[in-house]
BADO-252755 format. One line per field, with one value per residue (C-alpha): residue number from 1; x, y, z. Coordinates in steps of 0.1 Angstrom, whole numbers. Example, Ala and Ser with C-alpha at 12.3 -4.5 7.8 and 13.67 -1.06 7.14 Angstrom:
2
pos: c(1:2)
X: c(123:137)
Y: c(-45:-11)
Z: c(78:71)
//
This chain:
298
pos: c(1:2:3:4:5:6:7:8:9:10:11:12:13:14:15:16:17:18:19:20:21:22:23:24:25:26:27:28:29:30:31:32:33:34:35:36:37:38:39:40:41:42:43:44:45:46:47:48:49:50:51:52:53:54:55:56:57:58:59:60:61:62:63:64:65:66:67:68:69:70:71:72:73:74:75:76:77:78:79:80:81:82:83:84:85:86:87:88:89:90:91:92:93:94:95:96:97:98:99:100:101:102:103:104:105:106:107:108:109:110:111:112:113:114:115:116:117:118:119:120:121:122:123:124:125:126:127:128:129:130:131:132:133:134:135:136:137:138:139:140:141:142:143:144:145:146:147:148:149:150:151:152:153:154:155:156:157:158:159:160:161:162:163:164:165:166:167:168:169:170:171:172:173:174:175:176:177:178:179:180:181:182:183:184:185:186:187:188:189:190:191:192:193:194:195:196:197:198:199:200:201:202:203:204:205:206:207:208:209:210:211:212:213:214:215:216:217:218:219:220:221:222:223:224:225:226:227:228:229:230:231:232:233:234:235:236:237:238:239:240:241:242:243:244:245:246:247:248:249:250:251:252:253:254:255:256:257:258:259:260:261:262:263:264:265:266:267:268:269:270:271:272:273:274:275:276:277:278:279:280:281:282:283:284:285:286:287:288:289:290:291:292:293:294:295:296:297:298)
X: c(1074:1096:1098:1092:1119:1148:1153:1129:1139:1144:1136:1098:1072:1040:1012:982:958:973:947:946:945:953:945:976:973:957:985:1001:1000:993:1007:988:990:1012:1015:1040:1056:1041:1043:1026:1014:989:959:946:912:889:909:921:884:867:887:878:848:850:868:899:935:952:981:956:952:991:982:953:952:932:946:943:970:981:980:1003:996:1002:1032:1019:1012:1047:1058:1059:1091:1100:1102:1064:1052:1062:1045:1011:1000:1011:1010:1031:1058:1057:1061:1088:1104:1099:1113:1144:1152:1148:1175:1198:1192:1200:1229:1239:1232:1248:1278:1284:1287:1307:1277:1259:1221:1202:1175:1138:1117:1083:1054:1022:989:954:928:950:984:1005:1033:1062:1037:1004:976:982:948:942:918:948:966:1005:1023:1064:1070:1098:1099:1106:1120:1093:1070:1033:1011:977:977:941:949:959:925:910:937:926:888:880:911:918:948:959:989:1017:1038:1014:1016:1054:1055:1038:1064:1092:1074:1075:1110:1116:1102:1128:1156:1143:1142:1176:1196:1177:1154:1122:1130:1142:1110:1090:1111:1106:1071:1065:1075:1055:1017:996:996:1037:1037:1016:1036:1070:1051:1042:1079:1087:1061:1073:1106:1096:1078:1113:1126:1106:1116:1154:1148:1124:1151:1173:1155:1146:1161:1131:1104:1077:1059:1029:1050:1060:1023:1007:1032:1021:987:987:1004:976:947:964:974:952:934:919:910:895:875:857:851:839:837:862:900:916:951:963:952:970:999:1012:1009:985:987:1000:1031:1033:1038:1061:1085:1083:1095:1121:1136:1134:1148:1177:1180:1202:1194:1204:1179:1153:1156:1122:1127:1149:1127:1114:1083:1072)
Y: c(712:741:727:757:765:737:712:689:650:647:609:617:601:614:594:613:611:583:551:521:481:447:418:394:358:332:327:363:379:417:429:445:467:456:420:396:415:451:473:500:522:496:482:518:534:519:486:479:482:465:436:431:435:408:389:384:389:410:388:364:381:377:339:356:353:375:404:437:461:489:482:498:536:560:575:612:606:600:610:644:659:660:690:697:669:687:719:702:715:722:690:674:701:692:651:661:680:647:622:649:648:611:609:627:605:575:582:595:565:541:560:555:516:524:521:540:543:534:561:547:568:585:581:604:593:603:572:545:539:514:495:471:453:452:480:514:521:549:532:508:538:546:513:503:482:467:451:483:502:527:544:549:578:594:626:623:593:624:639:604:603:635:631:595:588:624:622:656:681:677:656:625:630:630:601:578:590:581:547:537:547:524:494:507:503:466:457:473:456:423:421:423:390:373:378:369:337:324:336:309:282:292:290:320:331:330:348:375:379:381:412:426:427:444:468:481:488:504:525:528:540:564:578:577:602:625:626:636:663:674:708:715:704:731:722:691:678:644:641:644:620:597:608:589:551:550:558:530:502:471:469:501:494:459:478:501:475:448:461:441:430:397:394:365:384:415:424:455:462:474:515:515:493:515:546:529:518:551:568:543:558:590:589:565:580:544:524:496:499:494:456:443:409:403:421:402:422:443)
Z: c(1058:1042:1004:985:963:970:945:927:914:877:881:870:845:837:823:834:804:788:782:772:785:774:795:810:795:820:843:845:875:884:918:938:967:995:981:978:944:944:977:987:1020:1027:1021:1017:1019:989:978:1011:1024:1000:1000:1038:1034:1010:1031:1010:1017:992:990:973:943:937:916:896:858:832:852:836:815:802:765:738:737:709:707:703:743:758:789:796:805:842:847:835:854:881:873:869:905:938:947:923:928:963:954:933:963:984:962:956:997:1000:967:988:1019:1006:983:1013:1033:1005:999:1035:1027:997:973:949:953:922:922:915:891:904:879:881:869:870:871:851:843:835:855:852:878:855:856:882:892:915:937:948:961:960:956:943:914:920:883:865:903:895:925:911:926:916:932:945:968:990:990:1003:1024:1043:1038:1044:1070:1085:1076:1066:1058:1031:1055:1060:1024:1024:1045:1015:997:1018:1026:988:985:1014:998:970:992:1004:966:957:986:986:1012:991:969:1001:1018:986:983:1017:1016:987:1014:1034:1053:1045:1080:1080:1048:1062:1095:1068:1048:1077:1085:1059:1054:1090:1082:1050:1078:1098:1065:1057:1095:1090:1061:1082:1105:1078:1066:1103:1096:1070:1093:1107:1142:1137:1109:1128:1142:1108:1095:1124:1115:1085:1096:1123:1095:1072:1104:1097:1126:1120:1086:1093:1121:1101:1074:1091:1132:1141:1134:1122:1131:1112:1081:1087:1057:1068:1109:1133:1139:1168:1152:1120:1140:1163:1134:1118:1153:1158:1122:1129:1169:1155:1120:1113:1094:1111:1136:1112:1116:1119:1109:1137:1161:1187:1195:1162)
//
């Protein structure tokens, strides 16, 4: 991807070095990964792993109390500037880069409609943060809050992401960029509460079918800005972002967990359906046809 050099988002945080917890009343509730509230790529690589291993469903740990937080932190460590927090490394230039294209997408998209796009803010940490949604912890991965409309990333998910998935290159990593800004979109135009509300009436199995749903057209979203960026792209950029949705599609991760899959339990898709959704963005580059809840075969 040619990135070098064009313009880098201003809607940055940076909170890399910043410590600190306090612990949620019984009754408050962190959100996870993927879940009902929080949204991210997937049940990724450590988290995602673990949990099957454990047997548990993610979306479980939605009613949990005693859930961890940030706490309070001293005021000598705020935020760095944006413009620093892109300097940090190569990598965060390039995330900054990202976020900027998938800005001009959508208030693209939106003025289209005749609406203005409410830009979400990207937040860098390095091993803990803190979120509208209760503790950012790298080794849940990249995940929205849609709470505080704030996209949470610790760089180094991206070296797991190429060492333990083999999923490599800086546009699998651009992809779980543009997937989080997708689940933006879902929360900004209503989708996301919808499918939480009807979730709540619902068995766990529906409720999982309903966030699978929605993870793939997050997916679908993240496709419709590849295509509009298609002009920047360098050969293998499609296939590494395709890359990266099979190494995070839940059969695949339930595989190498446990040896074997359990469909009812999936939350975000298999791989196969991940990279189809993200093809169907980028082929149609409408958003309209990113539809998956009225999809008949997903």
């Amino acid at each position: 991807m040619r990135w070098r050099g064009r313009r880098q988002s201003s809607n940055i945080e940076d909170q890399t070095g910043q410590r600190g917890f306090r612990r949620l009343p019984l009754g408050g509730r962190r959100i996870p990964v993927g879940g009902k509230g929080g949204m991210g790529i997937g049940t990724l690589i450590i988290v995602g792993i673990l949990l099957y291993l454990m047997g548990i469903n993610p979306l479980t740990l939605l009613g949990g109390g005693g859930a961890v937080l940030p706490g309070d932190l001293p005021a000598t460590q705020a935020s760095a500037a944006s413009g620093q927090a892109c300097e940090r490394s190569e990598t965060h230039a390039f995330s900054c880069t990202v976020l900027a294209d998938t800005e001009d997408t959508w208030n693209a998209i939106f003025a289209e409609q005749g609406s203005n796009y409410p830009e979400p803010v990207l937040v860098f940490y390095a091993g803990t943060g803190q979120s509208g949604c209760g503790a950012a912890q790298s080794a849940t991965g990249p995940f929205y809050c849609p709470t505080d409309q704030k996209i949470y990333l610790d760089i180094s998910f991206f070296d797991q992401l190429s060492q333990s998935l083999g999923a490599s290159g800086d546009f699998a990593q651009a992809y779980v960029i543009a997937h989080e800004v997708g689940h933006h979109v879902q929360n900004i135009t209503g989708v996301a509460s919808a499918v939480r509300k009807q979730q709540s009436r619902v068995s766990k199995r529906d409720g999982n079918a309903l966030q699978v749903r929605m993870e793939l057209q997050a997916d679908c979203y993240a496709g419709i800005w590849a295509r509009s960026i298609e002009q920047q792209l360098e050969p293998g950029d499609i296939e590494e972002a395709l890359t990266a949705a099979n190494a995070i599609g839940d059969d695949r991760l339930q595989r190498q967990a446990r040896g074997y899959a359990v469909p009812d339990s999936f939350t975000h898709g298999t791989s196969e359906q991940r990279m189809r959704w993200f093809q169907q963005g980028f082929q149609s580059g409408d958003a309209r046809s990113c539809d998956s809840f009225a999809a008949s075969r997903l």
